[in-house]
N, C-alpha and C positions, 0 to 999 in steps of 0.2 A: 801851168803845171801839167806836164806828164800824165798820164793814165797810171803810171806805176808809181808815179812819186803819189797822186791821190790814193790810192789803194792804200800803200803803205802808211800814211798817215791817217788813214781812217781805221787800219787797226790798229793802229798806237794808240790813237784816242780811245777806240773800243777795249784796251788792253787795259787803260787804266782804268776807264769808268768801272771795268768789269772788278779790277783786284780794289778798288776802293769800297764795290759794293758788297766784297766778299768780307772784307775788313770788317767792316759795318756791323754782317749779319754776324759774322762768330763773335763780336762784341755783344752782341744783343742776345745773343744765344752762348753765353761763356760757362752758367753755371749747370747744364744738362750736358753742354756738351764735352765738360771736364767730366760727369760723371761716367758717360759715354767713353771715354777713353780707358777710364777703371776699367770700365766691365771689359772692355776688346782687349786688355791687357792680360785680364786674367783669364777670357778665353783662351787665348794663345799660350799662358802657364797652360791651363789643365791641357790644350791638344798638346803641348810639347809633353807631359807629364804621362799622359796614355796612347804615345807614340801614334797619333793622327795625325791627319793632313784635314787640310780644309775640305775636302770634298769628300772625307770619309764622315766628317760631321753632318755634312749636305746632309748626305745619303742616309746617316743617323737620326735625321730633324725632317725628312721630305722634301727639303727645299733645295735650290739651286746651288749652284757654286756661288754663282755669280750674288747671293745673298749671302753667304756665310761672308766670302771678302768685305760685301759691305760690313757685315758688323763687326770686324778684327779693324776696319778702317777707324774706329772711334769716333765716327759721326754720324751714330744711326740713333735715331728718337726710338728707342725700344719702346713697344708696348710689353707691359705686365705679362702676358700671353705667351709672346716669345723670348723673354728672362725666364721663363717658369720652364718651356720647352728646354732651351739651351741648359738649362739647371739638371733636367732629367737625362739628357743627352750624355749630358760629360760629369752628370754624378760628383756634381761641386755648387756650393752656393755662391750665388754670382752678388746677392745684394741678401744683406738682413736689415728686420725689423725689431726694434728692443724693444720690451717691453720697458712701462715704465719704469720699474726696480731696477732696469738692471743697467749697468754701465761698458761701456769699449773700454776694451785694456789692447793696449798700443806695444808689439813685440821693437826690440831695438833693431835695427840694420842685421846687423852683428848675430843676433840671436836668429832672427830671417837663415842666414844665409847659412848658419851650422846646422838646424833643424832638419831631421831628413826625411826626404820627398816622401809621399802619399801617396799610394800606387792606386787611382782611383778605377772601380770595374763598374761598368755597365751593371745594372739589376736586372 
């Protein structure tokens, strides 16, 4: 066998052990990391809703660009900490806690999308 036929079959093989291992972990990590995707989701609502960009948030939060992507990515293990930061940032609840009286009430699609936008302002 060639030096470049070996090469190339050694990243094949590395190619798949790698996406089976990837498989693996977001199976083992499914239910943090759906919740994970909420919150990057609704980041990305409130920056599109207070005409930001990612790096305007950085600069709002102290931290990097290269961090705010990570969290719009939907695969970041937020700590408490930095939901609470990003929450004061963009002046939006990113997660709540009911108490135990009280119940979610669930808007339709429909009713979502006639509702009109929230013009959220920094405090």
């Amino acid at each position: 066998m060639t030096d470049t036929k070996k090469s190339i079959k050694d990243i094949s093989v590395q190619s798949t052990e790698n996406w089976m291992e990837k498989v693996a972990w977001r199976k083992a990590n499914k239910v943090w990391l759906r919740k994970s995707a909420d919150i990057a989701l609704r980041i990305l609502d409130a920056l599109e809703d207070l005409g930001w960009n990612k790096a305007r948030l950085a600069e709002e939060m102290g931290v990097s660009p290269q961090q705010v992507s990570k969290y719009v990515k939907g695969e970041e293990n937020f700590k408490l900490e930095t939901i609470c930061n990003l929450e004061k940032a963009l002046g939006v609840d990113l997660i709540t806690i009911l108490q135990a009286d009280e119940e979610v009430s669930i808007k339709s699609e429909e009713a979502l999308v006639n509702e009109p936008k929230t013009n959220y302002s920094k405090k």
